[in-house]
N, C-alpha and C positions, 0 to 999 in steps of 0.2 A: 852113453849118450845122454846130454842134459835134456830134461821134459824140458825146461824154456827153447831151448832149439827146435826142438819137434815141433812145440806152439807153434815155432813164429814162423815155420817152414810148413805149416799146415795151414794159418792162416794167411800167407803168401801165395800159398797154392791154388788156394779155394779164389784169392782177389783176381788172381790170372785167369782160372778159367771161366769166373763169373765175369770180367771185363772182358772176355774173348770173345765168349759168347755172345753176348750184349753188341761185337763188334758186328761178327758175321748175321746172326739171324734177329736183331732190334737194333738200338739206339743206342750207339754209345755216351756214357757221361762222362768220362775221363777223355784226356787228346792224348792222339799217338804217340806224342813225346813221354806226357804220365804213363803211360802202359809199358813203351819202352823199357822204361827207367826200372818199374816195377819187375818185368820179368829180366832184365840184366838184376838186379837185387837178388832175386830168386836165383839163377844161376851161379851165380856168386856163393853163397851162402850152401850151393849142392858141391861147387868144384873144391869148397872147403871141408863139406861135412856129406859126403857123398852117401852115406850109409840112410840121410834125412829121405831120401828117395825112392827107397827100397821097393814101398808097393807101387811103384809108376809115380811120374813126374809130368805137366801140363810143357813143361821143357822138351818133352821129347814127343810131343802133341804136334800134328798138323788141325790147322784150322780151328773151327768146332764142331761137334756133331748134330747131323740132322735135324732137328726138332721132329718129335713123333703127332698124331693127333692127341694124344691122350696127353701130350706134356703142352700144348698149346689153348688157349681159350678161342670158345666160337668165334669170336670177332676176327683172331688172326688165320690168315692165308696159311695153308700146306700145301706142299708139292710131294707128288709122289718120289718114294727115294730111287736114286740111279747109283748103281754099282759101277767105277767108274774101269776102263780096260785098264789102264797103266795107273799106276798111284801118282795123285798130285803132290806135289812138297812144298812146303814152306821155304823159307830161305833166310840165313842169319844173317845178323845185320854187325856192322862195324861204325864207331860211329869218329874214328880221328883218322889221319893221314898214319899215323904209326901202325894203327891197327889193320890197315890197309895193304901197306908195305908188308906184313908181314904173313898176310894171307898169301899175296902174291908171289913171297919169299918159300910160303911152302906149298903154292901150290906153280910150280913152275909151266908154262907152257908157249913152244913158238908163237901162237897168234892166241889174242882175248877178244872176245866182241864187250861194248862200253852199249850201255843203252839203259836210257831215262826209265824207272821206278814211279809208273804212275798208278796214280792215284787213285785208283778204282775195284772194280772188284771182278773177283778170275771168273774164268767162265771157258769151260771143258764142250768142244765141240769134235762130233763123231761123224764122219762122211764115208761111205760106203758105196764103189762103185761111182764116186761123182756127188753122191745127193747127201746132204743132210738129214740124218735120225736122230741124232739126240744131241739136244743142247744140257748141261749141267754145270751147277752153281759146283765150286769145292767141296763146300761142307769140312769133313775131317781130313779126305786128301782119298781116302779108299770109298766113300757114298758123298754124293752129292746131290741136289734138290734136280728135277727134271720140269725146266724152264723150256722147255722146246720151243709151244705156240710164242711165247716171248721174243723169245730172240730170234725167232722169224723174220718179227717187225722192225730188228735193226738194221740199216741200210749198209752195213759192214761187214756181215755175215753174208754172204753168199749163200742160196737155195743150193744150187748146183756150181759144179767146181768145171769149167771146158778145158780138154787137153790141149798143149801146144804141142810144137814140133818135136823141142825138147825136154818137156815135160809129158809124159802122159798120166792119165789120171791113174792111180792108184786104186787098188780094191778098200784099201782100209787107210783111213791116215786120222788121228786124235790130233785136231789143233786146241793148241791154248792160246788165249790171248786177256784182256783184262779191257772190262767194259767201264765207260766213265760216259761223264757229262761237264757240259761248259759252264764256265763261271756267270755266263750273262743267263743261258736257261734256267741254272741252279737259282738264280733271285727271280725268275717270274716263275717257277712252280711253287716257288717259297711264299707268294704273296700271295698266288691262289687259293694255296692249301689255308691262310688266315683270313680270306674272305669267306673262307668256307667253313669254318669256324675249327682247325684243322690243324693239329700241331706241325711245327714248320721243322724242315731239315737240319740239323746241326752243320751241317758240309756237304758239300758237293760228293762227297764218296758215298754219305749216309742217302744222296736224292737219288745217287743211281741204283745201288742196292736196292731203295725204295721203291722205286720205276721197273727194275726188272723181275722185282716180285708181288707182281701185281696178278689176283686174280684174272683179270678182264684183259687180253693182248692189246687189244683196242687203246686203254689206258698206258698202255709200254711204249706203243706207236707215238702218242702225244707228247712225249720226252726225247724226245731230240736223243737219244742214247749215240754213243760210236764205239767203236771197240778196236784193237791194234793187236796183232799177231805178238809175243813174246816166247813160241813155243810151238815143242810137237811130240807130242804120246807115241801111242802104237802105231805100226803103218804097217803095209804089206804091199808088198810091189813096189815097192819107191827105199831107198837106201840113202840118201845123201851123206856125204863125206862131212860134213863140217855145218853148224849151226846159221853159219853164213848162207851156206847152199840153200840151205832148207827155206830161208826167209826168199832168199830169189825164187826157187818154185812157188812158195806160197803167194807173193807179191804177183807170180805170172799168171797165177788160177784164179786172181782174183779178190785176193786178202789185200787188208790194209794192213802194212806194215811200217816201222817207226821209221821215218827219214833222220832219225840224231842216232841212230846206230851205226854204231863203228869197228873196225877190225883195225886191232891194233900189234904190235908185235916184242915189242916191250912193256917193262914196267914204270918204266918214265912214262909211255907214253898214256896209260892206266891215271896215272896221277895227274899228268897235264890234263886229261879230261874230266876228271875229278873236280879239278880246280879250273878249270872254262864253264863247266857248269853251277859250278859254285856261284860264279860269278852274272851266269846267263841261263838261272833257272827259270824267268820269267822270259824268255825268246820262246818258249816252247808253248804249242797250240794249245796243253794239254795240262792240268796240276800234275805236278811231279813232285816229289821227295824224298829221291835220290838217285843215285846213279847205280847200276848191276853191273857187275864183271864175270864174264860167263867165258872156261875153257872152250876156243871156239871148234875144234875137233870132237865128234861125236863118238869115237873109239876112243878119246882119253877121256872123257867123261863117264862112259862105261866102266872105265878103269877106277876110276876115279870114287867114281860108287856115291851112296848118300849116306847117312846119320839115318835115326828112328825120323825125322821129321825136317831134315834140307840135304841137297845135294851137295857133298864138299867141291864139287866144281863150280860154284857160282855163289856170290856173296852181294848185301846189301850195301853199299856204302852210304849213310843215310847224313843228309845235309840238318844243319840246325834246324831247328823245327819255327814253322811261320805261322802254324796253327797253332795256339793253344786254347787252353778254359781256366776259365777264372770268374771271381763273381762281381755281377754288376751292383755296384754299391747306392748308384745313384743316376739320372739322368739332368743334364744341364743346357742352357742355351747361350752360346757363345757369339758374338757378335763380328764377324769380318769387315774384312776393307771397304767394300761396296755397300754394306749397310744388310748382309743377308744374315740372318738369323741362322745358325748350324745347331741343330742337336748335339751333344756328344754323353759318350758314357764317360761314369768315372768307376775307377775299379781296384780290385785288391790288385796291385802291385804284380805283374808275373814278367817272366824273363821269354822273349819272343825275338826270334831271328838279331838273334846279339846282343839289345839289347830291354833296359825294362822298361814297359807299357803299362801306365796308370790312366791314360784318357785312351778312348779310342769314337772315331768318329759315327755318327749314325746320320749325317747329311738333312735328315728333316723331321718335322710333324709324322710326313705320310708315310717315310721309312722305318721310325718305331713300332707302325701300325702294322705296317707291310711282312715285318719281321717279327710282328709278336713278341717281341721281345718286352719281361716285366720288370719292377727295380728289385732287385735281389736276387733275381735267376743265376744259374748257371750259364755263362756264354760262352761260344767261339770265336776269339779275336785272330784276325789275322794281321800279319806287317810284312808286307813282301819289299826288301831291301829297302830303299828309300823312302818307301808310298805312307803317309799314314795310317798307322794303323785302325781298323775298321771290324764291327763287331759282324760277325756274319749270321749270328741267329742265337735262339734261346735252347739250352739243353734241358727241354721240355720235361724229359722222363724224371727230372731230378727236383722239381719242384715239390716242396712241401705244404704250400697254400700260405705262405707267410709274403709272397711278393703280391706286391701293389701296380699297377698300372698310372703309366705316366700321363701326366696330365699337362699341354700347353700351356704356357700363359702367353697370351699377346700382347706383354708390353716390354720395352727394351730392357734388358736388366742391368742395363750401364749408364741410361741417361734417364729411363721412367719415359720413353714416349711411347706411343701405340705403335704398333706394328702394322704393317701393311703387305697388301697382296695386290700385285699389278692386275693380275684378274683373278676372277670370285674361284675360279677351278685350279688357281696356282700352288705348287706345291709349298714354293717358297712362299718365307717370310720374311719383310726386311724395313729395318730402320730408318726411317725419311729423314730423321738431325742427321745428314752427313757429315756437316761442319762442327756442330755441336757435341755430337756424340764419341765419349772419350774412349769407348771399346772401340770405334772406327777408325781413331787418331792412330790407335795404340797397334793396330792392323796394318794401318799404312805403313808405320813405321818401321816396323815389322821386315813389313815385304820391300820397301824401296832397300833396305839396309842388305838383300839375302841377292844371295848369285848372281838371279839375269838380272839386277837392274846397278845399285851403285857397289853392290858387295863391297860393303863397311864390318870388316870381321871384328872392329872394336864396341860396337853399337847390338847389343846383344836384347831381349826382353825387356831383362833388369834393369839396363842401364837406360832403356827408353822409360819402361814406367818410372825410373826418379828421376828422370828431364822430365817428364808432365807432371808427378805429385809434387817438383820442386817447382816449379812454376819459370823454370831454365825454356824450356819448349812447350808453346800454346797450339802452336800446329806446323808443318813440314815443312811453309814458306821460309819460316827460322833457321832450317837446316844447317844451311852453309855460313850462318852470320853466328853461331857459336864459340866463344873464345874462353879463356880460361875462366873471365869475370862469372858465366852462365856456370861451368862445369862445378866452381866451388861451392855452388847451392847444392852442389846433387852432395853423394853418400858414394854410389860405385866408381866416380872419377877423382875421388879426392882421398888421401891419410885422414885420419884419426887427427893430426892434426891440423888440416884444411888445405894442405898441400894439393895441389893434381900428382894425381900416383899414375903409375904404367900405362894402364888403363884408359887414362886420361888424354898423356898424350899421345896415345897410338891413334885413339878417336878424332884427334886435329890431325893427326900426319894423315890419314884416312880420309877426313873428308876434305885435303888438299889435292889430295891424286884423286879424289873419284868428281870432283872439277874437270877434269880432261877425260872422263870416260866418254864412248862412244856413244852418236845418237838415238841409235835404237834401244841403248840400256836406259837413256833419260825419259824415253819414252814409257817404257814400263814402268819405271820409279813414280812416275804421275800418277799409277793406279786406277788406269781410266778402263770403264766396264767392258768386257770383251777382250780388250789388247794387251794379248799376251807377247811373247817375245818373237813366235813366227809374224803376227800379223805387222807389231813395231820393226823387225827388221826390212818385211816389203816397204814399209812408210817411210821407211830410212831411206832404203836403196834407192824409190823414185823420185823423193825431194828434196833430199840431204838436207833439209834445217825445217825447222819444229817449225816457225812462221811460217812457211811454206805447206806445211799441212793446216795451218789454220786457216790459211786463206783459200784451200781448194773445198771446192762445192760435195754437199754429199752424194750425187752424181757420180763423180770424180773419182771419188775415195771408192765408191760400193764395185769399179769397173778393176780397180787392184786383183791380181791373182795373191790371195792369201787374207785381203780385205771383206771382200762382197760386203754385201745391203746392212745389216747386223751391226758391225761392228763401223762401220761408216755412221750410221746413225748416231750411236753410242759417242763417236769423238765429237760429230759437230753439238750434240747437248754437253758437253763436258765442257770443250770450248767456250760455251755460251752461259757459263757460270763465272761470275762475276771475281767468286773466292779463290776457284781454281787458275784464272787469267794472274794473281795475285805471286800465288805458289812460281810459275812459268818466270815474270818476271823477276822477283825473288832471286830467284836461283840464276837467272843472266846477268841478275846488277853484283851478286856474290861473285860470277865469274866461272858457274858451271858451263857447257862448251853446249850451246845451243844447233851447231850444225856440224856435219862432217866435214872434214878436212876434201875436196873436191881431186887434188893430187892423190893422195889415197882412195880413192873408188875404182872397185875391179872393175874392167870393163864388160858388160850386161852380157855375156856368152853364151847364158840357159837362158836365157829369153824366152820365157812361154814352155819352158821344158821341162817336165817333171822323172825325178829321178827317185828311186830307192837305193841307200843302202844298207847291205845285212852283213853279218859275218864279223870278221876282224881285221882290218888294216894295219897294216906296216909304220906308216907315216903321218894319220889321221886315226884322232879319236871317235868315237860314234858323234861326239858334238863338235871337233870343227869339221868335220867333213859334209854336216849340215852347213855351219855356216858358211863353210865355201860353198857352196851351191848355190844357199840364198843370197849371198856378196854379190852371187852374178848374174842374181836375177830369175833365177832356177828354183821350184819348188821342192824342196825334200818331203817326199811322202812318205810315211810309215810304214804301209799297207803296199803291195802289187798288185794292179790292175791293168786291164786293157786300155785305158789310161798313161799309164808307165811307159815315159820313152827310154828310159834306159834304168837298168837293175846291177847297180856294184857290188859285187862279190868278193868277199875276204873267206880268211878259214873260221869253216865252223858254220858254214851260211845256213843251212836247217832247211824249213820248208819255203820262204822267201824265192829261195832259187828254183825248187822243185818247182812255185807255181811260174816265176818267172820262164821255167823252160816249156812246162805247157801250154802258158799262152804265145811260145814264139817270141817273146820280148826280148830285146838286144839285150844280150850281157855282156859286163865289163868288168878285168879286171885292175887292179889298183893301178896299173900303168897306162891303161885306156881312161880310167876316172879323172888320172892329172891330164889325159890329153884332152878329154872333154872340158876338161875346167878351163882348157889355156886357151883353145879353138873354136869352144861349142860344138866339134864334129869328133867323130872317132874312123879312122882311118881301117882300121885291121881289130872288128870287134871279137871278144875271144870267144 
């Protein structure tokens, strides 16, 4: 055996258990994706040279161990250790559709339960007779930390378990389940802890761990914590046949249990939800990062047996990663369409949910401050599917004393004017040269050219900043009066030898049809403060032509369902700007289509009627089946409330429906949604 192997499999070794460690009992500095990666490397490098392993391997390791007092300093928290009844297991992870396939290939079984891989940390609860005695952290999988007065305080856990009819309580039953916290509590315990002078969480899994090992119960209470059944230990007195069963008892005694869990009965059907949540990782209440396939019979699992450290009945299948770390290289100030001043990071380069992220957002002054975060830290960026990517905190432990703290400046850094704050306590900060100001030109441009408003896919950054450094476009009224003479100043519309290239003329064929786009995308193309595309589509529906919003009273405009007081304000000062009256007509003498076509207008059917929908549709995507709503007059709300006159259900609808059916709210399925669209009534609701 080569001593270089041994090396690099000894210091492989050592990297795992010391990032393990770091995970379970401190602060990680690596993201789960880096640790991944490293212990698949590790793996790899034993399944080749298997002899590398010989005295024990962190591979064949659940968790990590305890921490003793004598290996901790005064300042950190010990819990006493707990022996736990049944050993806890880790579980392996897969991380492609091939890899998947072939677990399921060899692990064959009539029914699978699918359920969401959140994001938090386990947590070993012991009931005896009914009542809770011992709460315990994992630790290695055989001791774990004895959190009890803790998780007392979480409103998830049940004191006492009451029997039903068909459930009677058990003498003994080990539940598992996995404790977490929310995205919105995770950034107010984050700010507190740096008003406090306090190092702030790297991620929402690092604040619950935090939270629930807290000396003080009191302090666990004030963390909003939840926790969700994923499991069950020892029992006595209670048998259930299937994985399934057991969530139904647990769910009837009083547990929270995950509503995205599924019994499935093939392997197609394994992968369809694979790829549904791939797709609809962010539906869920909860951070997740990944999906679990768990043999759903509890005899074939027995069967089935575990490894030194996961159960071969149940696998990770782990989605790209949306977290990672990387270092902030610098902090900047960018200037938007409205004139707000945005923070953002700039950063080494890393590869994040597909694909790579060199800026990421930090929204303000008081959000740098809020987050602690310094320039040169170690960060956690995240990018969930579409959203911008967004730094979530500093990976404090990793600092060396070489980062600097960001410092404001309050002048524009596009045009050199002062910055301004509407009021003295305003977070924001924002540009008063609206017209002037070339970082706000270059924003507008930006946004009139993208999706909701004239979606000009030839009019890209590039091509806008060398229409303003060529002096082709001085501002948006120009838009539509563009013709090849302007395009041959630029560089992106034109050959080498001054011709109009591709580029060029796809940008006229483009902004000829987006002349006839509809009136509530021209609305939003105007970039006026507040009016996004729900609000311009109600403006649309009850005026049909943009002169006819100018001419109604702010009155008028604040009594719209989708408008109110805010955003009424906002158009009659918009309107009442001399430059932007310029832009309006502009673009009507060009021959953009200033009102709806009145033969085309659905007729008003949700009038005053607010609807949800969740799930998946047949015939309608998530965004026209807004738009049919609001066409007719009907508010699509995101959210269910007692509010909600009706809730449309597709497959796959999650908690949406679950709350939908608690509070009694009509539900409908996709052939009651077309009969509400067509009658505004539903006849035979499902």
């Amino acid at each position: 055996m080569s001593t270089d192997l041994q090396a690099q499999w000894n210091s492989l070794a050592a990297d795992v258990r010391h990032h393990r460690d770091l995970y379970y009992n401190s602060e990680p500095v690596i993201s789960d994706a880096e640790f991944d990666h490293l212990f698949k490397t590790l793996q790899d490098l034993e399944a080749d040279h298997p002899e590398l392993a010989k005295n024990g391997s962190p591979t064949e390791e659940v968790g990590a161990p305890v921490p003793t007092p004598t290996e901790t300093s005064s300042a950190e928290v010990t819990f006493a250790p707990v022996r736990h009844i049944e050993r806890l297991y880790s579980l392996d992870n897969v991380f492609s559709k091939s890899e998947l396939l072939e677990w399921l290939h060899r692990t064959p079984a009539p029914t699978y339960l699918t359920e969401l891989k959140i994001d938090g940390l386990s947590i070993d609860l012991v009931y005896r007779d009914g009542e809770l005695v011992s709460a315990a952290t994992r630790g290695d999988g055989l001791t774990g930390e004895d959190i009890t007065p803790n998780a007392r305080t979480i409103s998830d856990i049940p004191q006492t378990i009451s029997p039903t009819d068909e459930y009677p309580v058990p003498e003994l039953v080990e539940v598992r389940g996995e404790v977490f916290i929310g995205v919105e509590e995770f950034a107010v315990i984050n700010a507190d802890r740096v008003e406090q002078g306090r190092k702030p969480f790297a991620n929402p899994r690092n604040a619950a761990a935090g939270s629930l090992r807290q000396k003080n119960p009191a302090e666990t209470a004030k963390r909003n914590l939840s926790m969700i059944c994923h499991g069950i230990g020892a029992r006595e007195g209670w048998e259930p046949s299937t994985q399934h069963d057991a969530y139904t008892a647990l769910a009837a005694w009083g547990f929270r249990v995950s509503p995205y869990t599924k019994r499935v009965t093939s392997a197609d059907e394994v992968i369809a939800q694979m790829e549904y949540w791939g797709e609809h990782r962010h539906d869920a209440t909860h951070e997740m990062d990944g999906l679990v396939v768990k043999v759903d019979d509890l005899a074939e699992q027995e069967d089935l047996g575990e490894t030194s450290r996961a159960p071969r009945w149940a696998i990770a299948y782990k989605y790209p990663p949306e977290e990672v770390v990387t270092t902030l290289r610098d902090i900047r100030i960018g200037i938007g369409r409205t004139g707000r001043a945005t923070t953002y990071a700039v950063l080494d380069p890393v590869l994040v949910a597909g694909s790579t992220v060199a800026r990421a957002t930090l929204h303000n002054p008081s959000e740098v401050h809020d987050k602690g975060v310094l320039i040169g830290d170690r960060v956690t960026i995240r990018k969930a599917g579409e959203v911008i990517p967004e730094v979530l905190g500093p990976v404090a432990d990793a600092r060396d004393g070489s980062e600097k703290p960001f410092v404001f400046s309050t002048v524009c850094p596009e045009c050199g004017t002062p910055l301004v704050q509407a009021k003295a306590d305003d977070a924001d900060w924002r540009c008063p040269n609206t017209q002037g100001c070339p970082g706000q030109l270059l924003a507008r441009m930006t946004y009139l050219a993208g999706r909701s408003a004239f979606d000009i896919d030839a009019l890209g950054v590039s091509g806008i900043q060398d229409l303003i450094r060529s002096g082709a476009l001085t501002n948006e009224s120009e838009l539509f009066d563009l013709d090849e003479s302007h395009l041959r100043l630029t560089s992106v519309f034109t050959t080498k030898a001054g011709k109009i290239n591709a580029t060029g003329k796809a940008l006229l064929k483009n902004l000829e049809e987006a002349k006839s786009t509809e009136l509530w995308r021209v609305i939003v193309a105007l970039s006026i403060r507040h009016v996004g595309p729900t609000a311009a589509r109600a403006l649309a529906t009850k005026y049909g032509s943009l002169e006819a919003i100018r001419s109604a009273s702010e009155e008028e405009l604040a009594r719209i369902d989708g408008v109110g007081s805010i955003i009424a304000a906002s158009l009659c000062s918009w309107f009442a700007v001399d430059w932007h009256i310029k832009i309006v007509d502009a673009w009507a003498a060009a021959g953009v289509r200033m009102e709806d076509d009145k033969q085309q207008a659905q007729p008003q059917t949700l009038e005053g009627t607010t609807v949800v929908v969740t799930g998946t549709l047949e015939d309608f995507t998530r965004d026209s089946a807004k738009e049919a709503i609001i066409s007719r007059g009907g508010r699509a709300a995101g959210s269910v409330s007692k509010k909600t006159n009706y809730v449309v259900v597709g497959a796959n609808a999650g908690s949406k429906e679950t709350k939908a059916r608690d509070l009694g709210l009509r539900i409908l399925d996709e052939d009651g949604f077309k009969e509400l669209l067509e009658t505004g009534r539903v006849s035979d609701p499902a």
